[in-house]
C-alpha positions as CSV (number, residue, x, y, z in Angstrom):
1,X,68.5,112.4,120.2
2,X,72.1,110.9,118.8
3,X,73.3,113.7,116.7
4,X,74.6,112.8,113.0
5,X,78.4,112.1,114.0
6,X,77.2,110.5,116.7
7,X,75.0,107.8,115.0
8,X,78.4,107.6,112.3
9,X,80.6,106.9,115.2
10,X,78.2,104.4,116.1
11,X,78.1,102.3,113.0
12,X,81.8,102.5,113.9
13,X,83.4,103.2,110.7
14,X,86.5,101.5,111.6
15,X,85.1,97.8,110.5
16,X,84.2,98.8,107.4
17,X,87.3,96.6,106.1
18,X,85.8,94.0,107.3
19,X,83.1,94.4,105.0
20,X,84.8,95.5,102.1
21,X,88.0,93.5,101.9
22,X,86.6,89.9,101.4
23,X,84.7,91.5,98.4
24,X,87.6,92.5,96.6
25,X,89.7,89.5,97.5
26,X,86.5,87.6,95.7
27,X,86.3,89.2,92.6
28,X,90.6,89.3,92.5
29,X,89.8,85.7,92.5
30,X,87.2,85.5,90.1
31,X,89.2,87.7,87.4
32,X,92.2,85.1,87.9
33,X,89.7,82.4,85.9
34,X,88.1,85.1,83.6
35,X,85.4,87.8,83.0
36,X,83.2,88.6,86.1
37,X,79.6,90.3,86.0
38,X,80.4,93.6,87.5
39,X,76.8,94.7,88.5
40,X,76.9,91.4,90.8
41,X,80.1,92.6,92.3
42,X,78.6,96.1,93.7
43,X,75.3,94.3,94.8
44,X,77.8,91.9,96.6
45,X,79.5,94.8,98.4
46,X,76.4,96.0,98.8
47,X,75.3,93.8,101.1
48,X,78.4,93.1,103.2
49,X,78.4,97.0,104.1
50,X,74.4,97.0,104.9
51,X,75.7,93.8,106.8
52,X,78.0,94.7,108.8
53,X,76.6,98.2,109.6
54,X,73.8,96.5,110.5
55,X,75.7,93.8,112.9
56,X,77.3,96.9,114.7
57,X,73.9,98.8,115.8
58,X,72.5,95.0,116.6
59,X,75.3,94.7,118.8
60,X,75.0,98.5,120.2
61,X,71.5,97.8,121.2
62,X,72.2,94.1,122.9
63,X,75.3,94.8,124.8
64,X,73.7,98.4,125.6
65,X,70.3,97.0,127.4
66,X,72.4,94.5,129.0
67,X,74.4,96.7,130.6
68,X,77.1,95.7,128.9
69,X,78.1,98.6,127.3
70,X,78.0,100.8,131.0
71,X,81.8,100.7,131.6
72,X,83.3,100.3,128.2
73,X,86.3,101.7,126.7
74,X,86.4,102.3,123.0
75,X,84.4,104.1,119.8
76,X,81.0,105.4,120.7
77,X,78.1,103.4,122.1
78,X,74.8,104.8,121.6
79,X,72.4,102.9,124.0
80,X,74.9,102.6,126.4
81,X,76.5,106.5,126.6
82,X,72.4,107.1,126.4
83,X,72.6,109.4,123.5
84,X,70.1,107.2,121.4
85,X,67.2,104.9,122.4
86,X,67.3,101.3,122.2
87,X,64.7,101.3,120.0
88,X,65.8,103.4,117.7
89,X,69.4,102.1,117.8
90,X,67.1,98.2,116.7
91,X,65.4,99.9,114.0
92,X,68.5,101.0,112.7
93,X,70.3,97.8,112.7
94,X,67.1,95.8,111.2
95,X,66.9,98.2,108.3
96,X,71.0,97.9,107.2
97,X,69.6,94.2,107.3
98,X,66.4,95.2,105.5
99,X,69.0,96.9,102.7
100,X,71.4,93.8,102.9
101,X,68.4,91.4,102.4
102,X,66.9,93.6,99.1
103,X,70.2,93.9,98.1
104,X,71.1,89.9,98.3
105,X,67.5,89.0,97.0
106,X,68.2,90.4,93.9
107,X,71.5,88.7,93.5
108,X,69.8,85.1,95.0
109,X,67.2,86.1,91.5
110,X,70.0,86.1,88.9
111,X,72.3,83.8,90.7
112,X,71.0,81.1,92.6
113,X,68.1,81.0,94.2
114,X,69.3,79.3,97.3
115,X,71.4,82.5,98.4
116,X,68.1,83.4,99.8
117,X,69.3,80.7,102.8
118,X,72.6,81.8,102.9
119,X,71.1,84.9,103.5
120,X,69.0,84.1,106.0
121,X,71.6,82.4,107.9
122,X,73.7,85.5,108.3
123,X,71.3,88.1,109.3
124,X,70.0,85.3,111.8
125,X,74.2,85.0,112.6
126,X,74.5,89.3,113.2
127,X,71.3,89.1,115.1
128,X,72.1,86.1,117.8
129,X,75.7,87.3,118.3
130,X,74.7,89.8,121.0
131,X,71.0,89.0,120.8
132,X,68.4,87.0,121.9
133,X,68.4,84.8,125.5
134,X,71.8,82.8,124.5
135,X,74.4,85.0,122.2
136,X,76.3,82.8,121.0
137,X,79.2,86.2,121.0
138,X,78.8,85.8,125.1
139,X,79.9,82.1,125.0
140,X,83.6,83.0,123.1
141,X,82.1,81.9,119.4
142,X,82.3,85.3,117.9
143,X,85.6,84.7,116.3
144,X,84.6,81.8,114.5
145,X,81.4,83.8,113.3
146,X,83.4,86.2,111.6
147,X,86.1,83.8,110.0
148,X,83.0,82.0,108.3
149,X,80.7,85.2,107.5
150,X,83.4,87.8,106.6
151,X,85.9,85.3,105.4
152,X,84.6,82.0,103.7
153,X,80.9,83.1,103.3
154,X,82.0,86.8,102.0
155,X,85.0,85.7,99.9
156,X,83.7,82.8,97.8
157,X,80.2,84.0,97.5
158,X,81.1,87.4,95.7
159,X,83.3,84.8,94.1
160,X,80.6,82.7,93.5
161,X,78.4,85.4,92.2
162,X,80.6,87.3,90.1
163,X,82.5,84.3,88.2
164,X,79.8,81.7,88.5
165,X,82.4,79.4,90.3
166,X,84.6,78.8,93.7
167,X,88.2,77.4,93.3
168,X,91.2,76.7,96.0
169,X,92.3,80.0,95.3
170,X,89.1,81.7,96.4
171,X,89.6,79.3,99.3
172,X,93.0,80.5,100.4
173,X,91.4,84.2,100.2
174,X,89.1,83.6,102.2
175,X,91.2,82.2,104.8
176,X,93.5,85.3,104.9
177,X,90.8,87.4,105.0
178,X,88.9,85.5,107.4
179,X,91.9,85.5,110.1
180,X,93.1,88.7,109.7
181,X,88.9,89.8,110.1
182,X,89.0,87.6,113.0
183,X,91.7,89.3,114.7
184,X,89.8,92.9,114.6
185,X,87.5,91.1,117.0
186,X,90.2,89.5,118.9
187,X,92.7,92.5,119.6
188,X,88.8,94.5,120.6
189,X,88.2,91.2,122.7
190,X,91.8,92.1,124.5
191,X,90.9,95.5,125.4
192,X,87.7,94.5,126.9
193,X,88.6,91.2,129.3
194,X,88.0,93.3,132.1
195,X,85.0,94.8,131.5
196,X,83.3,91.6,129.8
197,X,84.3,89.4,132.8
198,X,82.8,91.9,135.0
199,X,79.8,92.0,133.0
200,X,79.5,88.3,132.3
201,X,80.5,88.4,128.5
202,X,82.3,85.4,128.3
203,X,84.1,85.9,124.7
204,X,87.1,84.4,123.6
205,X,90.0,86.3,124.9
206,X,88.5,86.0,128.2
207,X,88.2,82.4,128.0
208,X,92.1,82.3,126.8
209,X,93.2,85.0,129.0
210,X,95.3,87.9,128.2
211,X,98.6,86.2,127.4
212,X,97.0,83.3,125.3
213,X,94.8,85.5,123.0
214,X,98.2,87.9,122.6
215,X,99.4,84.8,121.0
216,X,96.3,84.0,119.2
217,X,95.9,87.6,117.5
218,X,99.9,87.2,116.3
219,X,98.7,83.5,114.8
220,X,95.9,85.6,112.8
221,X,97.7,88.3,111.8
222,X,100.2,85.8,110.0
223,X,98.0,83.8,108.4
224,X,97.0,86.0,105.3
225,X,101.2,86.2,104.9
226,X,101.6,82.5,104.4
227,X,98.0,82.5,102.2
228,X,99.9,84.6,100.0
229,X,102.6,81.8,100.3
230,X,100.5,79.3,99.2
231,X,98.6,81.5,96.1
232,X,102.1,81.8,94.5
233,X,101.1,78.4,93.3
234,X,98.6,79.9,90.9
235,X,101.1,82.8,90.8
236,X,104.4,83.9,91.5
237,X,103.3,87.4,91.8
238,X,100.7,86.7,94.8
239,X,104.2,87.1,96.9
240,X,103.7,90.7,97.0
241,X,100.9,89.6,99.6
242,X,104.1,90.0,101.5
243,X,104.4,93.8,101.2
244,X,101.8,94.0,103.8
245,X,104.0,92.7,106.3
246,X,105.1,96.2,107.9
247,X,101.6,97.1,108.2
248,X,100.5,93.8,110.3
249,X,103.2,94.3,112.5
250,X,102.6,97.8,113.0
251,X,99.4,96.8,114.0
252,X,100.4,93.7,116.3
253,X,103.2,96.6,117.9
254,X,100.4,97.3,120.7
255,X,99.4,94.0,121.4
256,X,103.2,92.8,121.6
257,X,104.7,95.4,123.9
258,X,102.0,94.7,126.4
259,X,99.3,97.9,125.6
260,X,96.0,97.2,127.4
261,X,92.9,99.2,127.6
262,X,92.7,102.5,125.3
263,X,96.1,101.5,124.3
264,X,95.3,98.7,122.3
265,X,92.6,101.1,119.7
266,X,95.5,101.8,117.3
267,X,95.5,98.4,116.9
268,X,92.2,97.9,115.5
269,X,92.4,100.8,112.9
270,X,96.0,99.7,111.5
271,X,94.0,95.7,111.4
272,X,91.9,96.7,109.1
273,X,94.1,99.1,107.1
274,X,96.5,95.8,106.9
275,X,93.6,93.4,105.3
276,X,92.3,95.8,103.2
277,X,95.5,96.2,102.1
278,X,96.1,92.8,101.3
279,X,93.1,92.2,99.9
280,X,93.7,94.8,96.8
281,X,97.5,93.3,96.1
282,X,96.4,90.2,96.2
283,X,93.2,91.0,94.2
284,X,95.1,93.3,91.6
285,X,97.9,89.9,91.4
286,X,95.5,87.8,91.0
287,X,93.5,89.5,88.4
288,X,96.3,90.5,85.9
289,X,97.5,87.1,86.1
């Protein structure tokens, strides 16, 4: 039986930005028009955590009875190290869902009712990334998953929620958010080409190669710089986006100086550190302006 760290290492802490920063950039967004409804925000925040939590034990238990997980490098993976059961490592995943889905019900009751799709659509999106007969995550779509559920989807629906309305602005968020997100999963992608393409993952980086997604993961990480570019149209003071900038390139250091393997794991911590980063300037910029 996993032990309590061990189960924490497995809902690997280290993507909780992933979770929490398009939540923030939304409401910075919202306040930029007016008042929000606070209450909505945590229930929104809610359910990205319960999400995403629950996206990492799907994928746990997917990649771990495939086999996938036998030979990997990185945080802790409970089916495949053996240290929980696949079944227990499911029932874990489907009840972050189960909390995500309560969670977003309530919001889909005094919002709109037809959040209940959206909804559906993303738990059905962390489910079939790793799961089911054809993941779509083993045919190189993953990236594009996250840049629509943890950028577009997450940003302008606690947008959305908490303001009633989606603008340009929440649009730019979202697209800063949603590369930078998008380029956790890439740099993770990096460290793994071996591995999946002995396995048979076919994921992004290894359909690029190692050279190509280097590039790619550089393209990502400047993408919520020139965001912040274009939000100094609503305001000068979305600039400070820019601050960030030591940050990103600490974390695209690794990648550019040729690191592979455990040598590219700093990378995925300071990734996240950078967009949650840029998530609260821009957010506290936008909202006092």
């Amino acid at each position: 039986m996993a032990t309590p760290s061990q189960w924490i290492q497995g809902a690997r802490p280290r993507t909780l930005p992933n979770a929490i920063a398009p939540v923030v950039a939304g409401v910075g967004a919202a306040l930029h028009y007016g008042d929000v409804s606070w209450w909505k925000s945590v229930l929104a925040l809610a359910v990205a955590v319960a999400f995403i939590i629950g996206v990492n034990f799907a994928n746990d238990y997917s990649d771990g009875v495939r086999g996938t997980d036998d030979d990997r490098v990185g945080p802790m993976r409970l089916v495949g190290s053996g240290a929980a059961s696949p079944k227990a490592v499911k029932t874990a995943a489907f009840l972050c869902f189960g909390i995500g889905a309560v969670c977003g019900l309530v919001l889909a009751i005094a919002t709109a009712w037809w959040l209940v799709l959206v909804g559906a659509i993303c738990i059905a999106g962390a489910w079939f990334y790793t799961g089911g007969k054809r993941p779509y995550g083993y045919a190189g779509w993953g990236e594009v998953a996250v840049f629509t559920f943890f950028g577009l989807v997450a940003v302008l629906g606690t947008q959305y929620v908490s303001s009633g309305r989606v603008d340009w602005v929440g649009l730019a968020c979202a697209v800063g958010i949603g590369a930078i997100s998008s380029s956790v999963l890439v740099v993770n992608n990096l460290r793994d080409i071996p591995s999946d393409t002995e396995s048979g993952k076919i994921t992004l980086a290894v359909r690029l190669g190692d050279a190509r997604t280097r590039t790619l993961f550089a393209i990502l990480l400047a993408t919520p710089l020139a965001m912040s570019v274009v939000l100094a149209f609503a305001t000068p003071w979305a600039l400070l986006g820019l601050v960030t900038f030591p940050l990103l390139w600490q974390a695209h250091t690794p990648v550019r100086t040729g690191a592979a393997g455990p040598g590219l794991i700093p990378s995925i911590g300071t990734t996240g550190k950078a967009m949650l980063a840029w998530a609260v300037v821009t957010a506290v910029t936008l909202a006092l302006t």
